[in-house]
C-alpha positions as CSV (number, residue, x, y, z in Angstrom):
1,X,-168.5,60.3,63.1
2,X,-170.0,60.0,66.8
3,X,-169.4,62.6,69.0
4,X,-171.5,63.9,72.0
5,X,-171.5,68.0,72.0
6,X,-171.1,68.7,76.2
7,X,-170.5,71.6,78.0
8,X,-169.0,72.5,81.6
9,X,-169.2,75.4,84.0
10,X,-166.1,77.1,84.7
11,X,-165.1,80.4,86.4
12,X,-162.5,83.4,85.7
13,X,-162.2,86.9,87.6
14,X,-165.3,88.3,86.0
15,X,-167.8,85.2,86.3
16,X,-169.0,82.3,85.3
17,X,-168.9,81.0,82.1
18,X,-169.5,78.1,79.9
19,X,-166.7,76.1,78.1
20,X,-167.8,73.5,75.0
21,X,-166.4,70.3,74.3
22,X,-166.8,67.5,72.3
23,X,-166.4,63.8,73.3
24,X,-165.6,60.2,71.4
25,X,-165.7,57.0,72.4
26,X,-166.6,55.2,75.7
27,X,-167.8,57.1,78.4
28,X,-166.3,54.6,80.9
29,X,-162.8,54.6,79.4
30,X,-160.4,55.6,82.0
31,X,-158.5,56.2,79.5
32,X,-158.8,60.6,78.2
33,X,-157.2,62.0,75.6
34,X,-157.7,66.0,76.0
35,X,-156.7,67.4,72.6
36,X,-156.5,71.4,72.5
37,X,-156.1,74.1,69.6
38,X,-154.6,77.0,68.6
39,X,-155.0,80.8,69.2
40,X,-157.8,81.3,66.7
41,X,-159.5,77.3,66.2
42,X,-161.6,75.2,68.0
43,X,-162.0,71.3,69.2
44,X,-163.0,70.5,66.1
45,X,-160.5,70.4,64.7
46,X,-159.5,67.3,66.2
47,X,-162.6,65.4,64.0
48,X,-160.4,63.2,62.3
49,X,-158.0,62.8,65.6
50,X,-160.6,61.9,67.6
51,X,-162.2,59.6,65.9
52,X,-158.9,57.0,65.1
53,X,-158.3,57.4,68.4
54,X,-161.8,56.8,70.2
55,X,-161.2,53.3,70.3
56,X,-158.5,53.3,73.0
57,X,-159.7,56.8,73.8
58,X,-162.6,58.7,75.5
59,X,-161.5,61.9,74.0
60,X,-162.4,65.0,75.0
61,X,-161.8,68.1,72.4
62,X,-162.5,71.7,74.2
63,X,-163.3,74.5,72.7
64,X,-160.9,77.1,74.8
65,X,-163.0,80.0,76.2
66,X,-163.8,82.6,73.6
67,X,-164.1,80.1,70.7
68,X,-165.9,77.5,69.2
69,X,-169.4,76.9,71.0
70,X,-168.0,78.3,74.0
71,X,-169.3,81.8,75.8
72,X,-166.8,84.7,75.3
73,X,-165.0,86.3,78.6
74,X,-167.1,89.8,79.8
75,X,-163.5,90.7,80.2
76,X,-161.3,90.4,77.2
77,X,-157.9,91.0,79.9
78,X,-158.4,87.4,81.0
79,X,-157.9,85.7,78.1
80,X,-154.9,84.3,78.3
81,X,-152.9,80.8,79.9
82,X,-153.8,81.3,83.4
83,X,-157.3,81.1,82.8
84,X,-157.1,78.3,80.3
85,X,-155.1,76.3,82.6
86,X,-157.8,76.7,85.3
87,X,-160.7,75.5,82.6
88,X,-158.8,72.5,81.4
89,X,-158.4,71.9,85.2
90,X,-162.3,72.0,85.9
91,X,-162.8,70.1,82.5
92,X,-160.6,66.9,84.0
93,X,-162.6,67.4,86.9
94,X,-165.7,67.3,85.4
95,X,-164.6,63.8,83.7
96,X,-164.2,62.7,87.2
97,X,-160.4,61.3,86.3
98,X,-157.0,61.5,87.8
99,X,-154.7,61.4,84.7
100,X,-155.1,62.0,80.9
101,X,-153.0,62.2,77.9
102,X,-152.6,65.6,76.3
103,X,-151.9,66.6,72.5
104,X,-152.0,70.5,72.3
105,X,-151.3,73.0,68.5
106,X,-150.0,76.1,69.3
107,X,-151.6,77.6,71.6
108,X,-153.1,74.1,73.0
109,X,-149.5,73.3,73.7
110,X,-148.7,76.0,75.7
111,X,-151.7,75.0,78.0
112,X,-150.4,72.0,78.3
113,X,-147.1,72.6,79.0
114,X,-148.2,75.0,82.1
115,X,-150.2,72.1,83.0
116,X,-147.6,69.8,82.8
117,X,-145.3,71.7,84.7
118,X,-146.8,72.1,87.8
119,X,-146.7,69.8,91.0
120,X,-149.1,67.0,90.9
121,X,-150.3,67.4,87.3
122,X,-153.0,65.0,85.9
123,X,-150.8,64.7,82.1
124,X,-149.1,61.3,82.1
125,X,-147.9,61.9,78.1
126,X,-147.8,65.6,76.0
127,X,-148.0,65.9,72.7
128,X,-146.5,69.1,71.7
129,X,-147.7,69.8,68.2
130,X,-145.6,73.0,66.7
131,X,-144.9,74.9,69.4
132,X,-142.0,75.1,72.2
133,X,-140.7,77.1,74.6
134,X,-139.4,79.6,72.3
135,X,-141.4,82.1,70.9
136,X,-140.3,83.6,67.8
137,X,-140.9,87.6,67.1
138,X,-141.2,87.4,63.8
139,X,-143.1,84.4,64.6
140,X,-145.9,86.6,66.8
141,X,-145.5,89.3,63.9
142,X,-147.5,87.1,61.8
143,X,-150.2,86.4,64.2
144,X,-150.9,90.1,65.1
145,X,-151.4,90.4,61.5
146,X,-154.6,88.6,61.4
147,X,-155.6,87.8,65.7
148,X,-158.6,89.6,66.1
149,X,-159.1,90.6,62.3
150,X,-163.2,90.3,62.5
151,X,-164.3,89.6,58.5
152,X,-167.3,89.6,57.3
153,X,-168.5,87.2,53.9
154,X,-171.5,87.6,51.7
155,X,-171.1,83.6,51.0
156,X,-170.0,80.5,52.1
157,X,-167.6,80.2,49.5
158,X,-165.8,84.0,50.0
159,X,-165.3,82.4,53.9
160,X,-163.7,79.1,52.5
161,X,-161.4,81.2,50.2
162,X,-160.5,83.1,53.1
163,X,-159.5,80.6,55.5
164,X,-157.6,78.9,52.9
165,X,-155.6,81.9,52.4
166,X,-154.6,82.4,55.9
167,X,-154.0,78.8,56.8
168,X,-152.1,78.0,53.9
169,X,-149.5,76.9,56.4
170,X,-151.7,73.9,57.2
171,X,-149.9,72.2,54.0
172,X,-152.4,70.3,51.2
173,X,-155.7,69.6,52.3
174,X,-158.2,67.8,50.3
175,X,-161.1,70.1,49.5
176,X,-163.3,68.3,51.9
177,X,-160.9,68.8,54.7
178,X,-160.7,72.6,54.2
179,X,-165.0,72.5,54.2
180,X,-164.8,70.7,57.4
181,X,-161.9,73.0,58.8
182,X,-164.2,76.1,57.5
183,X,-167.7,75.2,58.6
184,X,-166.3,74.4,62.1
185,X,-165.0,78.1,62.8
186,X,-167.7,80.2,60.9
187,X,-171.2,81.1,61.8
188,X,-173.9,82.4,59.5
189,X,-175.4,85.7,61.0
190,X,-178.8,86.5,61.0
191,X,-178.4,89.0,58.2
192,X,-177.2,85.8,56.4
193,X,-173.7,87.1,56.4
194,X,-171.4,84.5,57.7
195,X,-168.2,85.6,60.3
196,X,-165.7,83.7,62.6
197,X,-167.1,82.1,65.8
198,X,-164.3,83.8,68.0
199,X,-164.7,86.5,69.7
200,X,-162.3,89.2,68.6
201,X,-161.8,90.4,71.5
202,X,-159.0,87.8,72.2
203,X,-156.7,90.0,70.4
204,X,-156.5,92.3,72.8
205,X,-154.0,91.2,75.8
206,X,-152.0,89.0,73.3
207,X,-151.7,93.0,71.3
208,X,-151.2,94.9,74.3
209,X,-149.0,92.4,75.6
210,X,-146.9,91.7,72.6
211,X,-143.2,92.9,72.5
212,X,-140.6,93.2,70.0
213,X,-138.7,90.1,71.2
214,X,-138.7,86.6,71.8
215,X,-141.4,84.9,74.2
216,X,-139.0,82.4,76.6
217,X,-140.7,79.8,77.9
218,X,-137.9,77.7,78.8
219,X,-137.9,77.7,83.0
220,X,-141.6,76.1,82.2
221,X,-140.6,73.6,80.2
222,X,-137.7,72.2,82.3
223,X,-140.3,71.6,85.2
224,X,-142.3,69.0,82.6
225,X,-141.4,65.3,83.5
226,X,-143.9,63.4,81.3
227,X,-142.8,61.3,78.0
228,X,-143.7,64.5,75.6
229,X,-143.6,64.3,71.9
230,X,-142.6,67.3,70.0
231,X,-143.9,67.9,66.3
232,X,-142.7,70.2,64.2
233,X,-144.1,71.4,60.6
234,X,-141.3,71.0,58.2
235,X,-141.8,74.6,57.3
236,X,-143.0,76.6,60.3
237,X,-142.2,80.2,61.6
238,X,-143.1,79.4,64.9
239,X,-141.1,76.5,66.3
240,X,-137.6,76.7,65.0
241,X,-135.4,74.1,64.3
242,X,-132.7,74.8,66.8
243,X,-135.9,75.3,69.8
244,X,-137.4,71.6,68.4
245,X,-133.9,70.0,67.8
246,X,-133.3,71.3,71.5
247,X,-136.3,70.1,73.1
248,X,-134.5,66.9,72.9
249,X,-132.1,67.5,75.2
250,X,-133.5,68.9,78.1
251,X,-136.9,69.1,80.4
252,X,-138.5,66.0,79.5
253,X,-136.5,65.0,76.7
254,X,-139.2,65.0,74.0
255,X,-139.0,62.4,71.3
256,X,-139.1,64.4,68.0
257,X,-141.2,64.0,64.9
258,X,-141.4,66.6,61.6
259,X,-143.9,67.0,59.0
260,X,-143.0,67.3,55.7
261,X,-144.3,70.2,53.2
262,X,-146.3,71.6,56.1
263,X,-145.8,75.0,57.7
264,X,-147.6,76.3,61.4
265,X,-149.1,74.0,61.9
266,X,-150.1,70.3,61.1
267,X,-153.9,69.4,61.6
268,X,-153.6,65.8,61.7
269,X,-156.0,65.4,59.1
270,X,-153.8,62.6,57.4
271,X,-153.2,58.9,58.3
272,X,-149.9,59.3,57.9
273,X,-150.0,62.3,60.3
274,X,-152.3,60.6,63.3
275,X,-149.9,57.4,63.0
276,X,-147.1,60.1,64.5
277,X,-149.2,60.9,67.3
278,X,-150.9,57.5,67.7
279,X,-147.4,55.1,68.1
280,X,-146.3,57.6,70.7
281,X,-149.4,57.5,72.8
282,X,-150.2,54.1,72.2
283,X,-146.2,52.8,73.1
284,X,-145.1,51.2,76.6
């Protein structure tokens, strides 16, 4: 795998702070392929993405604000869409192009689909992976359950039991592919302890926002006018049926695709998986 680690200066209510990304293939491609994760990942994720598609991509995998290499927020209130939008917005500036391509899980999907909905935006094609306009409750139940849940692991092995516990979801990984999945979000403390990267602390405006119904997102995703792909995990809590099967037939009309044997959310770890997302970006 070649990647170059980068970083770029952005700025929220409280400061400045820096946001981490990683980038494939040619520097001079004007072709970019931003691809963004969920609530509680980090760009690297994309590994096996990235790398099938750095040869008609530069690709450019952030790690949002909070996660990953990136510095945490002095003010945990700001972490939320707005901000993230305005990073990914200083990001595209920083790689000094007018349009990208856009391929966002969860959370990375939302972004995207603020992005894509306002006037002027740089996203020519969205990939939607698992998440639409409508959020479930019960949905949002589940993530409360473990956002912000700040474990501590005597070994390597106690933290790679752990994540594949909670991201069962994720559907049948090799054993390698859960390694890479948990090296990527854990750090080794200097008591030799090992912990998530995040910072906890992004827990608390999703808690102190959360509420006891459905998250409606569809006036935002009728303003999006880009060719957008919408994945859905065969199994997932979090993007219904009925919100994927309608995506089809309004906004942007997405194209549809569903994983088999795979909950919230796929990980595109697969070839069989990154052909999905590769004919769509790749067609006329």
């Amino acid at each position: 795998m070649q990647f170059k680690q980068q970083t770029v200066q952005c700025i929220g209510p409280s400061g400045l702070h820096r946001m981490a990304y990683t980038e494939w293939g040619a520097r001079d491609n004007p072709r970019v392929l931003v691809c963004v994760h969920g609530l509680t990942r980090n760009g690297r994720d994309f590994d096996a993405l990235a790398e099938a598609m750095s040869a008609h991509y530069r690709v450019i995998c952030p790690d949002v604000v909070g996660r990953g290499k990136s510095a945490h927020l002095r003010d945990p209130a700001a972490y939320g869409i707005p901000q993230y939008v305005a990073d990914m917005v200083t990001l595209i500036a920083r790689l000094n192009v007018d349009t990208v391509h856009w391929v966002g899980t969860s959370m990375g999907g939302l972004i995207g689909m603020a992005l894509a909905a306002q006037d002027g935006t740089p996203i020519r094609k969205l990939v939607l992976n698992d998440v639409g306009p409508l959020i479930t409750v019960e949905s949002l139940q589940r993530i409360a359950t473990y956002v912000g849940v700040d474990p501590v692991w005597a070994t390597f092995d106690e933290a790679l039991a752990f994540v594949k516990l909670v991201s069962a979801p994720f559907g049948a990984l090799t054993e390698a592919q859960w390694h890479h999945l948990t090296e990527t979000s854990i750090t080794q403390r200097a008591d030799g302890r090992w912990a998530f990267r995040y910072d906890p602390r992004i827990a608390e405006p999703f808690k102190a926002a959360f509420v006891d119904k459905d998250i409606d997102l569809w006036p935002v995703y009728e303003q999006i006018a880009c060719p957008t792909l919408a994945i859905r995990g065969a199994e997932s809590d979090l993007l219904t049926r009925a919100t994927w099967q309608k995506m089809s037939s309004c906004g942007p009309h997405a194209k549809l695709a569903e994983i088999p044997g795979v909950g919230h959310a796929p990980m595109f770890q697969s070839d069989e998986q990154i052909a999905v997302v590769r004919e769509f970006l790749l067609s006329a």
